[in-house]
Every structure is written in structure tokens, then in C-alpha cells.
C-alpha positions, 0 to 999 in steps of 0.5 A: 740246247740253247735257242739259235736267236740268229734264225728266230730274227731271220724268221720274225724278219720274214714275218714282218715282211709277210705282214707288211706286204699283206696289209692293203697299205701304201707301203705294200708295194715297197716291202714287197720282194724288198732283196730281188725278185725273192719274197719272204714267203721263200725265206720263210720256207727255207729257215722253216724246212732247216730248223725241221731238218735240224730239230727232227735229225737230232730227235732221230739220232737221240730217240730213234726214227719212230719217235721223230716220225712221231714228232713229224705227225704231231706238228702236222696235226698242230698246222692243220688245227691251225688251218682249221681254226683259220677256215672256220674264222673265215667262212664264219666271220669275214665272209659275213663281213665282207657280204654285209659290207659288199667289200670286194676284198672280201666277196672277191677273195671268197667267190667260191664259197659265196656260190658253193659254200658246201663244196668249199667247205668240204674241201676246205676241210680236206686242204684242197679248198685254198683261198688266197692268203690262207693257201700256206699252212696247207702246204706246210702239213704236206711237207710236215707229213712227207718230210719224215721219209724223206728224212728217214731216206736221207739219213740211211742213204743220203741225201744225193737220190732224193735232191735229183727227184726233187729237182725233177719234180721242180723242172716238171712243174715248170711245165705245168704238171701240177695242173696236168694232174689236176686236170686228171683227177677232174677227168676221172671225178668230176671234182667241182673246185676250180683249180684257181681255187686250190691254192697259189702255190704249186706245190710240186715246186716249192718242195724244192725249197722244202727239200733244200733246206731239210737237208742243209738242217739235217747236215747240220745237225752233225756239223753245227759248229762248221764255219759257213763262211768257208764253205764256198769259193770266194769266186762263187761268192762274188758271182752271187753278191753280183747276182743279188746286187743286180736283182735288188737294183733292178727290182727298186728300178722297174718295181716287182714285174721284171720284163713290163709286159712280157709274160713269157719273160715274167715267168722266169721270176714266177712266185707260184712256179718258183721260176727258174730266175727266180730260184737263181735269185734265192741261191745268191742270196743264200750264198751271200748270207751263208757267206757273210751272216755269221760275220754280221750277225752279232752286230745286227741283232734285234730282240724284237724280231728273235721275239716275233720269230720265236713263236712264228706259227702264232705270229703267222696266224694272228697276221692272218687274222689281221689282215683279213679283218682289214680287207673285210672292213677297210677293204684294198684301198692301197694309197687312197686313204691318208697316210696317218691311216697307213702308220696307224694300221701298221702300227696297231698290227704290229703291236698285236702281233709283238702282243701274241708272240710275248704270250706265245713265248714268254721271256725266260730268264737270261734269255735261254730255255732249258734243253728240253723246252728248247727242243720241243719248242724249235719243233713246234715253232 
């Protein structure tokens, strides 16, 4: 099985997207929900839950479920390394920095562990600690360790019962039940970590997103070849191209805060809720790339981002790493240091992230893995 370039230049897009918003430039602001009111932290989750689903049905189907809940287990444990490693280099290292430079990036970012460095770091351990920016990779592992049941439910008895409880749990987060449990947990414990402290993303929502794109990768596993493009009506195609249209233009028209002040209209669009507009915005999207991708996809090919993409959890790391770096010395100076200053960072990352994803996945020759490296790569990437 030859790699799908297509999905490793959606992915290595998604990164450099991820990047781009990240790094305290100017152009912060203008790479930031760039399509709508849609991050890439969405699409990264989406391409990431399809090639799951995808890689680990086949894995099922050719070795049996015992040995794709094995696969499920190792590449929870390989994200959870990498949480690890992330958190030690943070409390080790940018938390000194940020201290000895008084850089408020950085004190601001890691207040919890400035004032309660043993909690943080016990909770840390356990991925219920999540300061921002590295609050991702412990979802993943949730997702990592529940998707082989769901996979398993799906395959044995279809995919209709488990997408109705993902919706629900998705309509319930919407009214705050992730914060009703934790403030349960705290009534019974005396759990001392604040809950703006566990993470940004509410998880009980942004399964939805997991879930939505296990399935589609699991489905197409069977049916790899299918023609996306006839798959939906071209009035529903029309209606989402309108949607996308309308969400992108308004989006570069008010910037990223849809309604100005009006929270309660904002939290349509929630990022962290994955509010319901929002999620409105992500089908249009999808519908329209679903729609149209296949058609364009040779046309818009691009090495450098299959490159990056092929070795996303490498790239997402190392972009980690470096954004952090430039908080801890340079602090969240957006738009007040010299433009050459803004293309030279950006510059410099980009090339240290093009470096680890060369290292990372090497060119093979003819630019095709054999089939069981392919394998074992698309699952561990």
C-alpha cells in the first residue's frame, strides 16, 4: 500500500497553519482560521481520526481485532512519550527561561506550576495538568485508547449507534457538562487543579470530530476507490460552497470574533465548545473539498507539504518546541518588533521543521514505501 500524498499535504497544510498562528508574528492574526471560522486544529483532528480509522480497519480485517487494539495501545503510548518529553522540556527548561527573563508569555502561561510545581507535575504526568499550547497531544491519547472499541462496535455493529452517543455527548457539552463533571469530581476529592488549568479543549466535544472522521476512514477501507464527487446532491454541494463562501468572507471582513462583543452570539463559533455554527462551518468545508478535492488534487500538489505531513507527529512536536522557545526569549510581542524580525522567525521554523520531517521520513526512492513500512508508517504518523 502506497502512501496517500493527498492526505499527508492536507496534514503538513494543517501544520504549517498550526505554526503560523502560533508563533507571536504579525501574521499571527492573518493565518488564523484562514477558511471561516474553522481552525486547522479541526482539520488536523479530522485527517488524523481518518487515517486511524482507515490504517487500523485494514490492520482488523488482515490480522484480526487483537492485534489492531494492539496497534491502537502502542501509538497511545508513542503520544503519551511524547507528552512526556514536551512536559519535562517545559517545566525544565522554558519555565527557567521564561522566570529568569521575567517574560509574561511564559510566567503567564505556566502559573500553576510556578505556584504549585508539585501538583502540576503529578498532574501533569497524569494528562489532566494542560497548559495551553501543549493541552493536544493528551486528547489524542484519550482518543488513541477509546477509538479501538469504538472501532471494534463499529465494525461488528455499525456505525449508526455510536455516531447518535457521539452527537449527544457533543449537544451536552455545549451546556457545559465537561465542567459539571469536573466540578463533581472536585466536590468528592478536593482535586486542587484549576479547571482552566486541564486543557482548552473540551473533550466531550471535539470527540464528535474524532468520531466523524473514524468513521469515514473505517468506511473507507472498503471502499477506497469510490468517487467522492458523487457522493453528495449537487444542491447540498451548492448550499455548503454557499456556507464556506459566506463564513470565509465574513471571517477576513470582522476578523476572527464573529459577533464583536456579543459573547453569547460568539459561542456559536466556540473553538473549545466546538460550537454548533462552528461545526456548520467544518461540514461546508468538508463537503466542498470532499466535492471538489479529487478533481484539483493533482493540480495542487506540493512535496514540501506531503514532506512535512508525512512525519506530522515529529513536525507537530518540534513546532511545539519552537514556539515555545520564542515566547520564553522573545516573549508575545505581535506587530511591535520589525517586520524582517517576523520572515526571519518564521523563516528559521520553517526550516527546522522541513529539517525534522526530512530526518523524520527520509525520501524513499520513486517516492513510494514499500507496503509494510507504508503500513506501519500511516499508523504511526
Amino acid at each position: 500500500m502506497s502512501r496517500r500524498w493527498e492526505l499527508d499535504a492536507l496534514r503538513g497544510l494543517m501544520l504549517v497553519m498550526m505554526t503560523l498562528t502560533h508563533l507571536p508574528t504579525r501574521f499571527s492574526n492573518w493565518f488564523g482560521q484562514p477558511f471561516g471560522f474553522v481552525s486547522a486544529a479541526e482539520g488536523f483532528v479530522l485527517l488524523s481520526a481518518f487515517m486511524a480509522g482507515s490504517v487500523y480497519t485494514r490492520r482488523a480485517m488482515q490480522q484480526g481485532v487483537p492485534a489492531m487494539r494492539q496497534a491502537f495501545l502502542l501509538r497511545a503510548l508513542k503520544l503519551y512519550g511524547c507528552q512526556l518529553g514536551i512536559l519535562v522540556f517545559v517545566f525544565a527548561v522554558i519555565a527557567k527561561i521564561g522566570v529568569s527573563l521575567e517574560q509574561p508569555a511564559i510566567t503567564n502561561m505556566l502559573s500553576f506550576y510556578l505556584r504549585d510545581p508539585f501538583t502540576a507535575v503529578w498532574s501533569g504526568v497524569a494528562l489532566i495538568y494542560s497548559p495551553p499550547l501543549v493541552d493536544i497531544l493528551p486528547v489524542y491519547v484519550v482518543f488513541m485508547l477509546a477509538s479501538p472499541w469504538m472501532l471494534t462496535i463499529g465494525l461488528r455493529r455499525g456505525w449508526t449507534p455510536i455516531m447518535i452517543a457521539s452527537t449527544a455527548l457533543w449537544f451536552l457539552a455545549q451546556f457545559d457538562l465537561t465542567r459539571f463533571l469536573y466540578d463533581g469530581v472536585v466536590a468528592v476529592t478536593g482535586f486542587k487543579v484549576p479547571f482552566d488549568q486541564t486543557g482548552s479543549f473540551h473533550i466531550l466535544a471535539w470527540q464528535f470530530i474524532w468520531i466523524l472522521g473514524l468513521w469515514m476512514g473505517s468506511n473507507s477501507a472498503s471502499a477506497r476507490d469510490r468517487d467522492a464527487s458523487t457522493v453528495f446532491p449537487q444542491r447540498l454541494v451548492t448550499i455548503a460552497g454557499t456556507i464556506a463562501l459566506v463564513a470565509f468572507m465574513w471571517r477576513h471582513s470582522v476578523g476572527q470574533i464573529p459577533f464583536g462583543s456579543f459573547d453569547a452570539l460568539n459561542l456559536l463559533f466556540d473553538k473549545w465548545h466546538l460550537g454548533p455554527l462552528r461545526l456548520i462551518n467544518l461540514f461546508a468545508l468538508l463537503i466542498v473539498t470532499l466535492h471538489f478535492g479529487p478533481r484539483l488534487k493533482s493540480a495542487l500538489r506540493c512535496r514540501l507539504l506531503e514532506t512535512v505531513g508525512a512525519a506530522s507527529l515529529p513536525v507537530f512536536c518540534a513546532h511545539l518546541v519552537i514556539v515555545l522557545l520564542v515566547l520564553a526569549f522573545i516573549g508575545d510581542q505581535r506587530g511591535e518588533i520589525p517586520l524582517w524580525a517576523d520572515v526571519a522567525i518564521v523563516g528559521a521554523s520553517f526550516a527546522a521543521l522541513y529539517a525534522v520531517a526530512c530526518i523524520a521520513n527520509p525520501p524513499q526512492e520513486g517516492g513510494v514505501l514499500n507496503k509494510e513500512r507504508a503500513i506501519n508508517a500511516h499508523a504511526a504518523r
